[in-house]
C-alpha positions in Angstrom: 4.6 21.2 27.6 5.9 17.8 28.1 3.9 14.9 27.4 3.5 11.2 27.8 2.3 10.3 25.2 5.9 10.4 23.2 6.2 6.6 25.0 4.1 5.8 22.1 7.7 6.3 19.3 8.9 3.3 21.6 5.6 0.6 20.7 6.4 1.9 17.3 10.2 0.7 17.3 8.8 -2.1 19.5 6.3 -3.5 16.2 9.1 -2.4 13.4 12.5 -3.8 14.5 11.1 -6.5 17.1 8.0 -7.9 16.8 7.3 -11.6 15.1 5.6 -12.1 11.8 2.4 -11.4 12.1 2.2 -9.2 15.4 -0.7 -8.3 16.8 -2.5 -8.4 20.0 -0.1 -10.6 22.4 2.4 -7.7 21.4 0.0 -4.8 22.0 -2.2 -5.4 24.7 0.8 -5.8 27.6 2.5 -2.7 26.5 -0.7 -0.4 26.5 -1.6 -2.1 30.1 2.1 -1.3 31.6 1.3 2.3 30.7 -2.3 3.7 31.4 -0.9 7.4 31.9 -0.5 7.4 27.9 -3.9 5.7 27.4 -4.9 8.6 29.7 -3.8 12.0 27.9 -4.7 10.1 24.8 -8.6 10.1 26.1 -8.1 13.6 27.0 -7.2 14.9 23.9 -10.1 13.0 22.3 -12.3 15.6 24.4 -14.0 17.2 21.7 -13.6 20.7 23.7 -9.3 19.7 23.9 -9.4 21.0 20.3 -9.3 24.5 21.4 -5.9 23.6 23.4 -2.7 24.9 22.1 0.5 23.6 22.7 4.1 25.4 22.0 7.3 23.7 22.2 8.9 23.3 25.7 12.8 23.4 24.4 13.7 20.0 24.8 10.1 18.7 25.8 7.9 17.5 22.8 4.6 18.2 22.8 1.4 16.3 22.6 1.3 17.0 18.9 4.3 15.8 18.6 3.6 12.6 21.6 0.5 11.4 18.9 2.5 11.8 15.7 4.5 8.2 16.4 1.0 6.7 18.0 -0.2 7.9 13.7 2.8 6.0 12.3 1.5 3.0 14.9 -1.9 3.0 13.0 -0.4 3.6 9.8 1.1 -0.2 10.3 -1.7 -1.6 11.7 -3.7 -1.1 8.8 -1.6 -1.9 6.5 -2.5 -5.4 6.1 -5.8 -4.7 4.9 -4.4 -2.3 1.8 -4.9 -3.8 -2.1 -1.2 -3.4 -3.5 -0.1 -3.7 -7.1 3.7 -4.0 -6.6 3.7 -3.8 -10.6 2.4 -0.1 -10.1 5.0 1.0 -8.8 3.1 1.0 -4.9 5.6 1.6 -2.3 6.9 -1.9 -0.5 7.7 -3.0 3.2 10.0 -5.4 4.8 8.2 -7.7 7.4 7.4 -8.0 9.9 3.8 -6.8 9.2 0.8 -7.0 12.0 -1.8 -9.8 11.5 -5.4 -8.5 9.9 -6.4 -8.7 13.6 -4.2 -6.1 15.2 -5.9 -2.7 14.1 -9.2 -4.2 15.8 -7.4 -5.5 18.8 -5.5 -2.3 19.4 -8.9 -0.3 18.9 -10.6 -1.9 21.5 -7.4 -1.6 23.5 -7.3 2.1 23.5 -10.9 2.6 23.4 -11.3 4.0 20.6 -14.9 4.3 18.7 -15.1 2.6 15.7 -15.8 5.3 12.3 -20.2 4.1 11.1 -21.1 6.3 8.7 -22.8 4.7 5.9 -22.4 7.6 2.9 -19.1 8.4 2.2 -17.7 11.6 3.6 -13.9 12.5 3.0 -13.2 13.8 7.1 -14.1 9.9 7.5 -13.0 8.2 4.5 -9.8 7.8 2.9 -10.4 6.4 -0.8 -8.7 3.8 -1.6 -10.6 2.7 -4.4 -12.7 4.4 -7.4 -15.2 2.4 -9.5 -16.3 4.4 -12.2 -20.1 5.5 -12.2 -21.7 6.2 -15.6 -23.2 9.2 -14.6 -20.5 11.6 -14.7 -22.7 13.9 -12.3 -23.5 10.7 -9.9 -21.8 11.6 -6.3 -19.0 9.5 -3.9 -21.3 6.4 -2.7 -19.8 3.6 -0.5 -19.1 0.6 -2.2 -16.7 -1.4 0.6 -15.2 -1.0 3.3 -11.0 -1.9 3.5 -10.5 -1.0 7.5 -12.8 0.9 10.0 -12.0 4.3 11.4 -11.8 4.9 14.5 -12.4 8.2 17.1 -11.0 8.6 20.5 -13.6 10.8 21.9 -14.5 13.5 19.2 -10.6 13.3 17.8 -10.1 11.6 14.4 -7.6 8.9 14.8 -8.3 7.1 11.5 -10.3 7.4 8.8 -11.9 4.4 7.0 -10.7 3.1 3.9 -12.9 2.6 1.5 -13.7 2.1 -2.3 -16.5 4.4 -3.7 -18.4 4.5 -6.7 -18.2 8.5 -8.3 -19.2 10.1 -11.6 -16.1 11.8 -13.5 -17.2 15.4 -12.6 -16.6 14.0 -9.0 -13.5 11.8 -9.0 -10.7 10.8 -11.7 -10.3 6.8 -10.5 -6.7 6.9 -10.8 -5.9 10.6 -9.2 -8.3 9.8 -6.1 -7.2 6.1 -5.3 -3.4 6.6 -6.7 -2.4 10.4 -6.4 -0.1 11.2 -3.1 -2.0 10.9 0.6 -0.9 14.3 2.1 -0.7 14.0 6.7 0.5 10.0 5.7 3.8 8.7 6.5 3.6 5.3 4.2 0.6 3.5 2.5 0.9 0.0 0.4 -0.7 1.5 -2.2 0.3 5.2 -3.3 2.7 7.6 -2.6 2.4 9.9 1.0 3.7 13.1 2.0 3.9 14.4 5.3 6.2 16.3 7.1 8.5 14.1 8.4 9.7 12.9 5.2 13.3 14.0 4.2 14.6 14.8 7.7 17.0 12.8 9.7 16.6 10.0 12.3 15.9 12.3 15.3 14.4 15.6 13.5 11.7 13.3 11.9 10.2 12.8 15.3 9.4 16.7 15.3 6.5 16.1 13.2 3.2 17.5 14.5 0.0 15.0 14.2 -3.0 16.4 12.9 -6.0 16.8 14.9 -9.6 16.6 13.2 -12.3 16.5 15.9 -16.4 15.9 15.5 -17.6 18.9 18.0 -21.1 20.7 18.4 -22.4 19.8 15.1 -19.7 20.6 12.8 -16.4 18.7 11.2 -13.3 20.9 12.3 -10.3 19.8 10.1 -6.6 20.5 11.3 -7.5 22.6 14.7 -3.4 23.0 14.7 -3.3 25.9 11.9 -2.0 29.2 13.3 -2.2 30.9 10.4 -2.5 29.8 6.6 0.7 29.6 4.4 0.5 29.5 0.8 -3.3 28.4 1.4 -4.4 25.3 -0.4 -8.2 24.6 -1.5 -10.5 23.3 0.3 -10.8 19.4 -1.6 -6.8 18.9 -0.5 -7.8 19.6 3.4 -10.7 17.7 2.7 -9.6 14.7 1.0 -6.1 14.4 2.3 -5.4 14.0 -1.8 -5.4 14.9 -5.9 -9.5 14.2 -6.6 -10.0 15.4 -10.4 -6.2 16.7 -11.4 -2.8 15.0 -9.6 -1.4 18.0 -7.7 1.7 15.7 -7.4 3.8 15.8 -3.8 4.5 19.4 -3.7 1.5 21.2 -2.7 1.8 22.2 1.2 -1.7 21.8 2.6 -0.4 21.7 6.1 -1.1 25.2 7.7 -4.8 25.8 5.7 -7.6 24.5 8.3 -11.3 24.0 7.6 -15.0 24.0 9.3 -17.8 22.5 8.0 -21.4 21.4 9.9 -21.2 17.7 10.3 -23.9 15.6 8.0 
């Protein structure tokens, strides 16, 4: 099945090897105008009932997983400006240009997206960036700030939140959660990321399948994609996207286990 929204590896080139310092909106908004039949199939996957649809490879003709996995390395920039980084850590660095704080709103609103308001934390919308240590070790994840707002196209999960979150140690380990590697990530500021386009070459990278997460009748339906589970991973790493208690390191391979839940 061909799709359209592959245009979206070319914005992506567009921001990395073209754009000024401190891109944003006057960069974004004319290329998503010039090309509504992207902004289109995007909306239509956000259909909560499009995560029943299945797509197998067309030979030569990507699909639409693989049409929204450069639109994911798109976000991944966007809200990149708004990550805490500790170079001295070891965190992972990035040559300019980088987009202006502004951008991930502007190209939000540009794309129609929803913006992610739940006020308690909940890993399908929240990506911890943060832990501050409760002294209840028995005390659950609470909000404590928000880093950048998710956003939903439709029922489909473009982006979590990032957030810091105050958690007992029976909940979260500060340094696993906020520093452990972010599995379905191509790059963050501030911690290592795995997915599966890491390691292959400059056209086989662009194989990689995005991974869907819809809101739909009442329940939280993580990675709709799964065909069937290979060495099955538990349910926190679906869950979380990461190490919570122990740091499973960079090897586990979470991508083919799926997960439903009823929504809060």
């Amino acid at each position: 099945m061909s799709t359209t929204l592959w245009e979206f590896r070319q914005l992506y080139f567009t921001v990395r090897d073209d754009a000024p310092i401190e891109w944003g909106g006057e960069v974004l908004r004319p290329w998503l105008e010039a090309r509504p039949h992207v902004l289109a199939e995007l909306r239509e996957l956000g259909r909560p009932d499009s995560r029943r649809a299945r797509f197998t490879s067309g030979g030569r003709e990507y699909t639409p997983l693989e049409g929204l996995y450069p639109l994911g390395r798109v976000v991944d920039l966007l809200i990149a400006p708004h990550q805490p980084v500790d170079f001295a850590a070891g965190a992972p660095r990035w040559v300019d240009p980088l987009p202006s704080a502004a951008a991930w709103a502007e190209f939000r609103a540009a794309i129609g997206a929803v913006t992610v308001d739940e006020r308690a934390f909940h890993p399908f919308f929240h990506e911890i960036v943060e832990v501050v240590p409760a002294e209840d070790p028995a005390e659950p994840p609470s909000l404590v700030r928000e880093f950048w707002p998710g956003a939903l196209v439709g029922g489909m999960l473009l982006a979590r939140a990032g957030v810091a979150v105050r958690a007992g140690a029976r909940h979260l380990d500060p340094e696993v959660a906020a520093r452990s590697c972010l599995y379905w990530a191509w790059w963050r500021r501030n911690r290592p990321s795995a997915d599966l386009s890491h390691g292959w070459g400059h056209n086989s990278q662009w194989g990689t399948d995005f991974r869907r997460d819809y809101v739909a009748d009442g329940a939280l339906h993580y990675n709709v994609d799964v065909v069937k589970p290979y060495r099955p991973v538990g349910a926190d790493l679906v869950r979380y996207r990461c190490s919570t208690l122990t740091d499973l390191g960079d090897q586990e391979w979470p991508y083919h286990t799926g997960l439903t839940e009823p929504a809060p």
